[in-house]
ChimeraX commands (.cxc) that place a marker at each C-alpha (Angstrom):
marker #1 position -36.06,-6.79,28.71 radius 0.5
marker #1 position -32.33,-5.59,28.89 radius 0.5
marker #1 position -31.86,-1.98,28.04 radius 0.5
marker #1 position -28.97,0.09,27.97 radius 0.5
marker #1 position -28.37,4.18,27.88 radius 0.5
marker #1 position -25.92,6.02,25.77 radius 0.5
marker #1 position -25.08,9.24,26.90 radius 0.5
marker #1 position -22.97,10.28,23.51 radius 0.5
marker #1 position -21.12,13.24,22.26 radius 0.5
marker #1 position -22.34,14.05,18.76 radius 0.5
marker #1 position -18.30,13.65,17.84 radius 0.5
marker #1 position -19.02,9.61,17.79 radius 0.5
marker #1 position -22.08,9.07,15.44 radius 0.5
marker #1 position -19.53,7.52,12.91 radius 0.5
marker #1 position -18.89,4.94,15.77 radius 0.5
marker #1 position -22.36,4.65,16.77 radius 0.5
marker #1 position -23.98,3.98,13.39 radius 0.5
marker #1 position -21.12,1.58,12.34 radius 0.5
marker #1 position -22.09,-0.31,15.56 radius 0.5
marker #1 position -25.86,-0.44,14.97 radius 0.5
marker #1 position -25.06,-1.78,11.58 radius 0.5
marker #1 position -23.40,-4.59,13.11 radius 0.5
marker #1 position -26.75,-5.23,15.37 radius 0.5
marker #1 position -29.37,-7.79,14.90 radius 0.5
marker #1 position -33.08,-7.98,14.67 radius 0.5
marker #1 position -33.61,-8.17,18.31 radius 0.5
marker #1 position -32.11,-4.76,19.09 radius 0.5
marker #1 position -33.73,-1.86,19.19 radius 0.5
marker #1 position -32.31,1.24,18.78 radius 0.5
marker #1 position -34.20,4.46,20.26 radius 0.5
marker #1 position -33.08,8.00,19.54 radius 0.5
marker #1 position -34.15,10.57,22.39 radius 0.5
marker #1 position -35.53,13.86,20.43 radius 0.5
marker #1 position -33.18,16.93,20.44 radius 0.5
marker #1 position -31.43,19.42,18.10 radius 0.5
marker #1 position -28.46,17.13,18.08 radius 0.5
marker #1 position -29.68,14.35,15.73 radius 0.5
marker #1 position -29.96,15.47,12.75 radius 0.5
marker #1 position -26.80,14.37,11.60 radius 0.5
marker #1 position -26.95,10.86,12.56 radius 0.5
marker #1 position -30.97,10.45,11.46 radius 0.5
marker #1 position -29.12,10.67,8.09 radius 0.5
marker #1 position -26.79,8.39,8.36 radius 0.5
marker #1 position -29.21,6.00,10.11 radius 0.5
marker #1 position -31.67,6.64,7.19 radius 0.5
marker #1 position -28.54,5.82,3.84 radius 0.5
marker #1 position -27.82,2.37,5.88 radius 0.5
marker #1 position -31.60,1.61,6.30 radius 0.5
marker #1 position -31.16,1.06,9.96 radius 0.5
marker #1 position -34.36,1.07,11.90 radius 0.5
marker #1 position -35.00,3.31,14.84 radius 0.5
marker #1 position -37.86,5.23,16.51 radius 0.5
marker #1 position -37.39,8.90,17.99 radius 0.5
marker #1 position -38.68,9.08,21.13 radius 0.5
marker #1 position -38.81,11.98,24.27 radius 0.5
marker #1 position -37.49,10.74,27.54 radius 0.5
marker #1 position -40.83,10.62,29.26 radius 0.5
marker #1 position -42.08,7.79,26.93 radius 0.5
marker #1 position -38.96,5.99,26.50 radius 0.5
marker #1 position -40.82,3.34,29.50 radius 0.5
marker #1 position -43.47,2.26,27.36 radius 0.5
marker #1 position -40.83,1.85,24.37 radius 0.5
marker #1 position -38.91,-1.19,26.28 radius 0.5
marker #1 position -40.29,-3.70,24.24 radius 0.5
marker #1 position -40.68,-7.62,24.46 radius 0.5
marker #1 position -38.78,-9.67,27.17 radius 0.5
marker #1 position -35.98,-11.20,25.03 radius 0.5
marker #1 position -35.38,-7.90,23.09 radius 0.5
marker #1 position -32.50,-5.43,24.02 radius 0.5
marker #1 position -33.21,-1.90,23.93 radius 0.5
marker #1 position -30.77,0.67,23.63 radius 0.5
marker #1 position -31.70,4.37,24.22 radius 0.5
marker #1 position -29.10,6.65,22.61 radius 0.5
marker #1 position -28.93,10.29,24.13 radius 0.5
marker #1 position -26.56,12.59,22.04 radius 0.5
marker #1 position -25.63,15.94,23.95 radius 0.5
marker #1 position -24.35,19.23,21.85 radius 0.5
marker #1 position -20.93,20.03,20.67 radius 0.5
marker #1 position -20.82,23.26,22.76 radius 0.5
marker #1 position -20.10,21.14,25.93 radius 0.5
marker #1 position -16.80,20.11,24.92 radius 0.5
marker #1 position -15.82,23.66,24.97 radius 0.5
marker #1 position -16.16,24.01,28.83 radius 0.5
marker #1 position -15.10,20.73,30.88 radius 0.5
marker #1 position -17.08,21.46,34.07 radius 0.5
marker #1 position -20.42,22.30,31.72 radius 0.5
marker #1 position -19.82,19.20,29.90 radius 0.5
marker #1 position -19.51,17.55,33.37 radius 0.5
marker #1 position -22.71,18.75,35.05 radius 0.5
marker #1 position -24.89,18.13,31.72 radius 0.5
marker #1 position -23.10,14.33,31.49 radius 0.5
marker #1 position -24.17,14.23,35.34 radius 0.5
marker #1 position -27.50,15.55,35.21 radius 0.5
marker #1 position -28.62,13.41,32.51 radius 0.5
marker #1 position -27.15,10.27,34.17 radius 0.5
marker #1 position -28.67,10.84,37.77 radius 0.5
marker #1 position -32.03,12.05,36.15 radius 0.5
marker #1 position -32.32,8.97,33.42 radius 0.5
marker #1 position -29.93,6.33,34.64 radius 0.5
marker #1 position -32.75,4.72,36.86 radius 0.5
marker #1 position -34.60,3.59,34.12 radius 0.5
marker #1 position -31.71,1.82,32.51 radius 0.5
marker #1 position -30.15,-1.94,32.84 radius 0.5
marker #1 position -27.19,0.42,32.35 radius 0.5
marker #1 position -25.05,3.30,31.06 radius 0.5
marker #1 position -22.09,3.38,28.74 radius 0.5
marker #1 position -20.90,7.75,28.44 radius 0.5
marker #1 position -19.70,7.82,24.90 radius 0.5
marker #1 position -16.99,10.28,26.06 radius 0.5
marker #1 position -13.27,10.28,27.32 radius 0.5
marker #1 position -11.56,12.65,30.16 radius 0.5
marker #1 position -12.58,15.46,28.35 radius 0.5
marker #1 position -10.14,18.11,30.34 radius 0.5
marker #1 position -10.27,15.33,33.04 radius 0.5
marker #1 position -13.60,15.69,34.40 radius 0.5
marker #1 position -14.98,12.33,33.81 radius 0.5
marker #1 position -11.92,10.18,35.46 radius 0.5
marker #1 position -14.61,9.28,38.35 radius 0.5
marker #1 position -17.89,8.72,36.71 radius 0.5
marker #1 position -18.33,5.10,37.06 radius 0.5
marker #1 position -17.29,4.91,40.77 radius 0.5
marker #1 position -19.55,8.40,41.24 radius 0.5
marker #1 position -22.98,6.32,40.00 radius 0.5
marker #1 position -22.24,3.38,41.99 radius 0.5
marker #1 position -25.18,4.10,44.00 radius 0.5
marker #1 position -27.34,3.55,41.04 radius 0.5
marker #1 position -26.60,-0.84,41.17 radius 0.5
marker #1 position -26.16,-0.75,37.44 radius 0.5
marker #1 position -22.70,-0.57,35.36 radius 0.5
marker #1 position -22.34,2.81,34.69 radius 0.5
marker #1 position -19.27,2.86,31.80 radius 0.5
marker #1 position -17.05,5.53,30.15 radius 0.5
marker #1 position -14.74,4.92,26.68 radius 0.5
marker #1 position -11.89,2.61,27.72 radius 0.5
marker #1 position -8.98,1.24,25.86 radius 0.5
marker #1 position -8.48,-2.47,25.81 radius 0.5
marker #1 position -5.76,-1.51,28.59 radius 0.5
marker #1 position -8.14,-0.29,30.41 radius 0.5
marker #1 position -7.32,3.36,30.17 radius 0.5
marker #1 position -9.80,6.03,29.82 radius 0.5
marker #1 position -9.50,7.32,26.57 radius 0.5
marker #1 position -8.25,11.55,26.76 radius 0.5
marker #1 position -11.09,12.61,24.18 radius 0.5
marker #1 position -12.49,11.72,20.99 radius 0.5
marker #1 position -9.03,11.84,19.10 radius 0.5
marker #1 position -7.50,9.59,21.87 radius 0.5
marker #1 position -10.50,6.87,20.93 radius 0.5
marker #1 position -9.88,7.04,17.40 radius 0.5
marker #1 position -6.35,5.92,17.73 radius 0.5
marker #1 position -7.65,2.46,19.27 radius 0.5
marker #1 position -5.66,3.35,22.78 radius 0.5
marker #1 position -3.93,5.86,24.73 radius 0.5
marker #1 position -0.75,5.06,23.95 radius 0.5
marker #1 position -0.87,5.12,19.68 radius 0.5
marker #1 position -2.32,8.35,20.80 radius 0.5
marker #1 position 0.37,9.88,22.91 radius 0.5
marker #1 position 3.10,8.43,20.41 radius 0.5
marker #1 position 1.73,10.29,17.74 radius 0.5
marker #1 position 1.97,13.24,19.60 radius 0.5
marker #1 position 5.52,13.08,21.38 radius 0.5
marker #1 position 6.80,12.19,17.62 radius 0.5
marker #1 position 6.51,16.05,16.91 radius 0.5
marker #1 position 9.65,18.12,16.86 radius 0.5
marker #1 position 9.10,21.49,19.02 radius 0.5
marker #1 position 6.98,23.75,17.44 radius 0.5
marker #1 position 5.76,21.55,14.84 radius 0.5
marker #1 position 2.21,20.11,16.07 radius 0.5
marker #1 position -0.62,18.24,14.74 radius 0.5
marker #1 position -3.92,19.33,14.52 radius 0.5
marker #1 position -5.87,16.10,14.40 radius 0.5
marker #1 position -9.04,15.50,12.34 radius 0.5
marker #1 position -10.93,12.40,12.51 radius 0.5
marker #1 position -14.03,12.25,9.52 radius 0.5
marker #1 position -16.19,13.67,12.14 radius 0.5
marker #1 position -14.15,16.40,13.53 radius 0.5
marker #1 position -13.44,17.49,9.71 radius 0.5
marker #1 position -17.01,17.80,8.99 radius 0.5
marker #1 position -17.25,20.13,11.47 radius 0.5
marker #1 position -13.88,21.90,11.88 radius 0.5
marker #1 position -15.36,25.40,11.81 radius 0.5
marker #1 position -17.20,24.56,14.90 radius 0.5
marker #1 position -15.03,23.51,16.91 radius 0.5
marker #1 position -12.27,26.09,16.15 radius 0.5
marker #1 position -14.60,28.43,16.98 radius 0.5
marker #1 position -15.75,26.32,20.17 radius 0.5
marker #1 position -12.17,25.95,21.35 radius 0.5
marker #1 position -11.45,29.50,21.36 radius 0.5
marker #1 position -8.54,29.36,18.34 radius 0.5
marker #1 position -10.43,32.10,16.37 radius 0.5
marker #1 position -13.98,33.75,16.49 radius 0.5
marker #1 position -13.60,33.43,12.67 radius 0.5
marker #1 position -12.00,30.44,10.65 radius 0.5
marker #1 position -13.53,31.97,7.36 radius 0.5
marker #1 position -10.83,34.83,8.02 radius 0.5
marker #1 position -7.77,32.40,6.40 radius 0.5
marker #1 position -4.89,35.38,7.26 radius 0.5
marker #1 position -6.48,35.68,11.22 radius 0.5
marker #1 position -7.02,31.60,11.80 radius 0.5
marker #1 position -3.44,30.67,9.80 radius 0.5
marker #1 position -1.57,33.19,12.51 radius 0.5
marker #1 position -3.46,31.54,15.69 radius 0.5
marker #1 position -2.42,27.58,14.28 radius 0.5
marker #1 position 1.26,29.67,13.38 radius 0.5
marker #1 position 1.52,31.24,17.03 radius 0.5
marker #1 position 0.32,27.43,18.46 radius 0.5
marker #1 position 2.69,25.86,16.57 radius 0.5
marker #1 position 0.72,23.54,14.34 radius 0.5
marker #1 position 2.42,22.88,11.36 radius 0.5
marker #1 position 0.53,19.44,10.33 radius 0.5
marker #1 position -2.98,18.03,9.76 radius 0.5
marker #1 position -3.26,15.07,11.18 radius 0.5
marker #1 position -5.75,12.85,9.16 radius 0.5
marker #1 position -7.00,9.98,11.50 radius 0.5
marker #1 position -8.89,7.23,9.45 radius 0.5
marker #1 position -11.28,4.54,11.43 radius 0.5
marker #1 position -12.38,3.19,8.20 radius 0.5
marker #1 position -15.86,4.53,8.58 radius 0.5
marker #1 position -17.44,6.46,5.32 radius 0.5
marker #1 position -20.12,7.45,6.54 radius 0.5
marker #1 position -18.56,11.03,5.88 radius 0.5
marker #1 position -18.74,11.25,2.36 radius 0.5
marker #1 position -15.92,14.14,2.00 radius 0.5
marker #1 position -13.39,13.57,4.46 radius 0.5
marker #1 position -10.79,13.44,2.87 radius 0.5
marker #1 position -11.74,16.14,0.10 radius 0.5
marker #1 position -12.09,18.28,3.65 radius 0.5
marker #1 position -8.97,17.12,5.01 radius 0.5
marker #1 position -7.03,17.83,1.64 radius 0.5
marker #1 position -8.99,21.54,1.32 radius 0.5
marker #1 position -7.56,22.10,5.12 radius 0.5
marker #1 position -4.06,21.34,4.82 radius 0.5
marker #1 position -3.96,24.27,1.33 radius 0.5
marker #1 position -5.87,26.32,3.34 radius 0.5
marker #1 position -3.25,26.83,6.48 radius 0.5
marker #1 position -0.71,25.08,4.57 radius 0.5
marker #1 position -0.22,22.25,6.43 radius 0.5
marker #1 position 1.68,19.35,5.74 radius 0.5
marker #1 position -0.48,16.16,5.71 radius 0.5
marker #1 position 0.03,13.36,7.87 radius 0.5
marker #1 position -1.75,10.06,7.71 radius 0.5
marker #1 position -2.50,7.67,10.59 radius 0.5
marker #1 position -4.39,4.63,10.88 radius 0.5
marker #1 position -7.12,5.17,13.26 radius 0.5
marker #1 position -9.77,2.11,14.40 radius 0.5
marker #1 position -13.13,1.49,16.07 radius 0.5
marker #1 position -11.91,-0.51,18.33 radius 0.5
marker #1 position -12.45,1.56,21.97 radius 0.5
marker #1 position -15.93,2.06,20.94 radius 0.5
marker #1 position -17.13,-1.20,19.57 radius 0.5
marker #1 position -15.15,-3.07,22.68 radius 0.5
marker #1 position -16.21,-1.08,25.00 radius 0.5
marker #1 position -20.25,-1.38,23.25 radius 0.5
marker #1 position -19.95,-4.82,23.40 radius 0.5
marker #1 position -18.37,-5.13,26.93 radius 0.5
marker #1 position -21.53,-3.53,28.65 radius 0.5
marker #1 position -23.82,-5.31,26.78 radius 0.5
marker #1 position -22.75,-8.56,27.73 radius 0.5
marker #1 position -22.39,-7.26,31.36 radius 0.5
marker #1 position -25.90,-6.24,30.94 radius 0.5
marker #1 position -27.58,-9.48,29.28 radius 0.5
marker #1 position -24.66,-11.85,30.51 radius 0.5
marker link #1:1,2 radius 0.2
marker link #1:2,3 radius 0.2
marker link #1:3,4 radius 0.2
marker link #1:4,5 radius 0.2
marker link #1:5,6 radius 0.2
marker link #1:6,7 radius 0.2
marker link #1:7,8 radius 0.2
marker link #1:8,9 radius 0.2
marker link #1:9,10 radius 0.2
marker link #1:10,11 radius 0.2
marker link #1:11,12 radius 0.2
marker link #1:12,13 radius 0.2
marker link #1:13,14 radius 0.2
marker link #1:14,15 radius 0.2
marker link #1:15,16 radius 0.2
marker link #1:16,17 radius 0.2
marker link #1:17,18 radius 0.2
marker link #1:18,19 radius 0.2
marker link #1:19,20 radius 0.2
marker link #1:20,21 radius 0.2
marker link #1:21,22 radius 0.2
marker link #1:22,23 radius 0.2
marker link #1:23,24 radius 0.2
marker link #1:24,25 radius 0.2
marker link #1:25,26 radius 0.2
marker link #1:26,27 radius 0.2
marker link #1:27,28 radius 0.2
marker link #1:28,29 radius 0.2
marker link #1:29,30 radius 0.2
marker link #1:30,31 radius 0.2
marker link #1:31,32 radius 0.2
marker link #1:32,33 radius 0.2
marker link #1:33,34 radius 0.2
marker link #1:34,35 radius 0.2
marker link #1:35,36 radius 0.2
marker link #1:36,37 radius 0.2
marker link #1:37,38 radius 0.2
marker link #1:38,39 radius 0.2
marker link #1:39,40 radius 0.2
marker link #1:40,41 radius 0.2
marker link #1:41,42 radius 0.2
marker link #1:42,43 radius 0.2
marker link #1:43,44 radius 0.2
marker link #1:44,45 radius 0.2
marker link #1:45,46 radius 0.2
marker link #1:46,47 radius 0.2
marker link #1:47,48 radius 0.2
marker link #1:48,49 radius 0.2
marker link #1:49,50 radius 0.2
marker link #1:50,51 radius 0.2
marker link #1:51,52 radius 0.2
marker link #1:52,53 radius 0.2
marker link #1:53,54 radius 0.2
marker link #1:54,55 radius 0.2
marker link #1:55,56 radius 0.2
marker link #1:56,57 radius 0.2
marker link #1:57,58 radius 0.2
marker link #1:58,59 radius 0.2
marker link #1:59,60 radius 0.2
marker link #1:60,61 radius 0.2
marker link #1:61,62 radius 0.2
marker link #1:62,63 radius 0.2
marker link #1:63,64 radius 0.2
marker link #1:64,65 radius 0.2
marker link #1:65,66 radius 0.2
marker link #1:66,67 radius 0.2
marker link #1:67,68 radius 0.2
marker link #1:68,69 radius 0.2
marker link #1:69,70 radius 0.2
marker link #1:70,71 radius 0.2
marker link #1:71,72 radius 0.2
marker link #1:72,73 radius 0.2
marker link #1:73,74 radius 0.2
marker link #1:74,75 radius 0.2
marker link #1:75,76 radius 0.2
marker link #1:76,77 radius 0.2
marker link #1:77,78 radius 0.2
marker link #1:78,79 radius 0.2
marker link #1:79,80 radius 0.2
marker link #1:80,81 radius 0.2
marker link #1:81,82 radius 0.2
marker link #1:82,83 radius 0.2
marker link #1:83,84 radius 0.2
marker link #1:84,85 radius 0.2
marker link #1:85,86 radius 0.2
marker link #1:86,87 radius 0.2
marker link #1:87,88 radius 0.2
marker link #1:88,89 radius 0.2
marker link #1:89,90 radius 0.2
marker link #1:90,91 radius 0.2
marker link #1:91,92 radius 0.2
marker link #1:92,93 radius 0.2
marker link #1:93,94 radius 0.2
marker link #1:94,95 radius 0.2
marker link #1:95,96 radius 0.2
marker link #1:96,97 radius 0.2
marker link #1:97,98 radius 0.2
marker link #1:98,99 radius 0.2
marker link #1:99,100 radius 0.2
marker link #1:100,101 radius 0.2
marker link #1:101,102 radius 0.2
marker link #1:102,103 radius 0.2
marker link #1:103,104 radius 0.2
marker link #1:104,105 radius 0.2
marker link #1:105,106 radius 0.2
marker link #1:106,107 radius 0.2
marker link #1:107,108 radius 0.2
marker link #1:108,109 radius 0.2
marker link #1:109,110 radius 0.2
marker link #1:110,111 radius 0.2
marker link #1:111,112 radius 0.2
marker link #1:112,113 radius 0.2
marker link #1:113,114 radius 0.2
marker link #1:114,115 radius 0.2
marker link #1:115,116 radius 0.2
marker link #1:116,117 radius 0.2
marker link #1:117,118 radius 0.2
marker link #1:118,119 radius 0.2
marker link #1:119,120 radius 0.2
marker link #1:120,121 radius 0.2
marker link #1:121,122 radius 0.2
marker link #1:122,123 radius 0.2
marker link #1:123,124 radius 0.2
marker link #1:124,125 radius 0.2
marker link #1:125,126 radius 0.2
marker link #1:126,127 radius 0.2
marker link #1:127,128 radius 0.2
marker link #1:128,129 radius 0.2
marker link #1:129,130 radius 0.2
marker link #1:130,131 radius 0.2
marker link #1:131,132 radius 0.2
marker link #1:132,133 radius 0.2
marker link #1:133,134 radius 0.2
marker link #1:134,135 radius 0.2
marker link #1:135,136 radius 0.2
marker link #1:136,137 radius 0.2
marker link #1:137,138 radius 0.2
marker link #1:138,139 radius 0.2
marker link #1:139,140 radius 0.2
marker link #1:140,141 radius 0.2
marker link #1:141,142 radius 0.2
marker link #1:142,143 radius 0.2
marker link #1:143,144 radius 0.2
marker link #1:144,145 radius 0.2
marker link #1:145,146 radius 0.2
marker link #1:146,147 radius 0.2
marker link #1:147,148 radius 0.2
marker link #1:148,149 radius 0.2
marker link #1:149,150 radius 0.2
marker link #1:150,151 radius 0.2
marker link #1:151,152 radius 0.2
marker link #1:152,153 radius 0.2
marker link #1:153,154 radius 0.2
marker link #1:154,155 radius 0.2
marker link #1:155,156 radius 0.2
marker link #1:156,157 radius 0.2
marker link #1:157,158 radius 0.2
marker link #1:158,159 radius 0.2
marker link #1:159,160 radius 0.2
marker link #1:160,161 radius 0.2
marker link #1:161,162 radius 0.2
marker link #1:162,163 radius 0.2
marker link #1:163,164 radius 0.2
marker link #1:164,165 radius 0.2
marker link #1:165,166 radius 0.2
marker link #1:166,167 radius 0.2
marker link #1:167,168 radius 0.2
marker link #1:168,169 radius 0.2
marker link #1:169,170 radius 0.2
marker link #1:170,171 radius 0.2
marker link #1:171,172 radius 0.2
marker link #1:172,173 radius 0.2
marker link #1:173,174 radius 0.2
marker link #1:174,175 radius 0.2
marker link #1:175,176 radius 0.2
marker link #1:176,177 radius 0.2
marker link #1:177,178 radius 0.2
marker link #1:178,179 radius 0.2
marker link #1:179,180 radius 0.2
marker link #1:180,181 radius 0.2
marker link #1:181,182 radius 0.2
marker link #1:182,183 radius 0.2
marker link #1:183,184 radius 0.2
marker link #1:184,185 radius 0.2
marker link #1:185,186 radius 0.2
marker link #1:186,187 radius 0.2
marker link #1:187,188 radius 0.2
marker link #1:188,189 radius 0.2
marker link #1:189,190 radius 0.2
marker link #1:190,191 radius 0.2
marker link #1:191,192 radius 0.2
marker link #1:192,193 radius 0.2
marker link #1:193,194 radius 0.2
marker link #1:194,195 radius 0.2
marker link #1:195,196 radius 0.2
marker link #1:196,197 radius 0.2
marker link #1:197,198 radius 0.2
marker link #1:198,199 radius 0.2
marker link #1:199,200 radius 0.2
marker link #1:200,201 radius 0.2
marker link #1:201,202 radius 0.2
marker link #1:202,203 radius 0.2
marker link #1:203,204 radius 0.2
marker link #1:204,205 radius 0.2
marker link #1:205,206 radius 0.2
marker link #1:206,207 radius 0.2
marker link #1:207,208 radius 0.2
marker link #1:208,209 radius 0.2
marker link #1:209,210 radius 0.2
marker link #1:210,211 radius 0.2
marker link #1:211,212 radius 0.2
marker link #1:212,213 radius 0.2
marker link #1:213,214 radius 0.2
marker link #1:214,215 radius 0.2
marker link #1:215,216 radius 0.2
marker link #1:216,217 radius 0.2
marker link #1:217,218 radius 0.2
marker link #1:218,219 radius 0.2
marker link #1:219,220 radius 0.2
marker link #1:220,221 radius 0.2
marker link #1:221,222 radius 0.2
marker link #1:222,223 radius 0.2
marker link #1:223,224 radius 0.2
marker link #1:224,225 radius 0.2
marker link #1:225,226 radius 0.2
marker link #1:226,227 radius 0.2
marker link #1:227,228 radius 0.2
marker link #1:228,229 radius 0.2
marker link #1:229,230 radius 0.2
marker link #1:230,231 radius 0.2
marker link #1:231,232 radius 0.2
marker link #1:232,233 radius 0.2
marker link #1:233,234 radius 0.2
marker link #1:234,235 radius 0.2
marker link #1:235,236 radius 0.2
marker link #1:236,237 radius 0.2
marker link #1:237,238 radius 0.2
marker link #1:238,239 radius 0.2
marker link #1:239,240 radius 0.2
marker link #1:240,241 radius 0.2
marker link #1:241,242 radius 0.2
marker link #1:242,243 radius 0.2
marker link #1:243,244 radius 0.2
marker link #1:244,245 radius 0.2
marker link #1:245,246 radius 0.2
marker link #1:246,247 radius 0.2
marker link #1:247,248 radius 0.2
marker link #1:248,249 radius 0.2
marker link #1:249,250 radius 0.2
marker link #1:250,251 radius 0.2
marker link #1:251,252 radius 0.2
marker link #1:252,253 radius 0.2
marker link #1:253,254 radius 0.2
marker link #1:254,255 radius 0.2
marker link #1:255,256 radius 0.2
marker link #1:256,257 radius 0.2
marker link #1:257,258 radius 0.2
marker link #1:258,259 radius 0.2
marker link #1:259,260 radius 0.2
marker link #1:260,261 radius 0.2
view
C-alpha cells in the first residue's frame, strides 16, 4: 500500500487537519508519539477525524491493506525554528533515518532562514519524491507566513507596501495562539508579559502593524479575539489580509498523486 511521510512544523496543524478533513475512508492517518501533538489530537478529536498514535518502530506493521494510503505525520517542536541550522539537522535526521520506509516525503516547511532550498535534490538517493512547501509557481515558500499568503509573491507585496519604519508583524491563527512563544523563541524579548519591555523591542524594530492573515480555517477558536487583544496591547494598527490554503493542500495533493499515480 502507498504511504507517505510528513515531516511538519507544529505552525501547520490548521493546514493539516483541514486537509485530513477533506480525506476519505481509505486514508489513514497515523500520528508518530511526541510532546508536539497535543494540540492537533484536539483538533483531530472536535472534527471526529480518525487516527491512531503510533512510535516510529511500529509504524511497519501499521501500513495497512493494499489499496489503502497511509500517511504518517511527524510534527517536530517550535524551538527549531529559532535556530535554522538546528531546524536543518533535526529535518535531516528524521528524513535519512525514516524516509526509507516511506512511498515518500512531503517537509511541511519553507526556507526557514534558507536552509531547506536543497532538500529534495539532497534525498535523491533515497528513489522516492522527497517534497518541500511550494507555491503553484513553483517557488519555495520563505516560512510559514509566506505559505499562508497562497505564494511568494502576495507575500513579498505585502511586505514592500510598508513605508520605512512602519512594519508588520504577521499573525496567522496559529502563530497568534502561540505568540508568546515565539517572541520569546525569536529572541524579541525574554518576556512578552513585560508590555513596557516587549512594546520598546517591536518600537526599536519598527513594527507599527499587526498583520492578521486569515486562511479561513477555525480551528482556532480565538484568533481573532487574540489578534484584536495584540494590536491594544502594543498598539498596533490592524491590518487585514486574505490568506489561503492553497500551498499546502496543492502541494498535499501533488505528492500524493505522484505517489499513487
Amino acid at each position: 500500500m502507498p504511504s507517505l511521510y510528513l515531516v511538519s512544523c507544529r505552525m501547520f496543524e490548521d493546514e493539516l487537519v483541514n486537509i485530513f478533513e477533506g480525506e476519505d475512508e481509505k486514508t489513514h492517518l497515523l500520528l508518530v508519539e511526541n510532546e508536539n501533538i497535543e494540540g492537533i489530537e484536539k483538533k483531530l478529536d472536535e472534527v471526529s477525524l480518525d487516527y491512531e498514535k503510533v512510535s516510529l518502530e511500529d509504524v511497519a506493521s501499521k501500513l495497512g491493506p493494499p489499496d489503502d494510503f497511509v500517511v504518517v505525520l511527524h510534527l517536530l517542536e517550535f524551538a527549531l525554528d529559532a535556530d535554522p541550522d538546528l531546524l536543518k539537522d533535526k529535518v535531516y535526521m528524521t528524513i535519512e533515518e525514516n524516509g526509507e520506509l516511506f512511498d515518500g516525503v512531503l517537509v511541511f516547511y519553507g526556507l526557514c532562514g534558507n536552509v531547506l532550498g536543497t532538500i529534495e535534490s539532497d534525498f535523491h538517493h533515497l528513489g522516492i519524491p522527497v517534497r518541500i512547501l511550494k507555491d503553484a509557481e513553483g517557488n519555495i515558500v520563505d516560512d510559514c507566513i509566506c505559505a499562508a499568503f497562497g505564494n511568494r509573491s502576495a507575500y513579498v507585496e505585502a511586505m514592500s507596501g510598508e513605508e520605512r519604519g512602519t512594519g508588520t508583524y504577521f499573525l496567522t491563527p496559529m502563530q497568534a495562539a502561540n505568540w508568546k512563544e515565539m517572541l520569546v523563541l525569536a529572541k524579541l524579548t525574554p518576556d512578552p508579559d513585560n508590555v513596557e519591555m516587549t512594546k520598546m523591542v517591536f518600537d526599536y524594530s519598527g513594527y507599527k502593524h499587526v498583520g492578521k492573515v486569515d486562511t479561513g480555517l477555525c480551528y482556532e477558536k480565538k484568533f481573532d479575539e487574540t489578534v484584536d487583544e495584540f494590536a491594544s496591547r502594543f498598539d498596533f494598527e490592524k491590518k487585514l489580509f486574505e490568506g489561503s490554503t492553497k500551498v499546502a493542500d496543492q502541494c498535499y495533493h501533488s505528492i500524493k498523486k505522484e505517489i499513487i499515480g
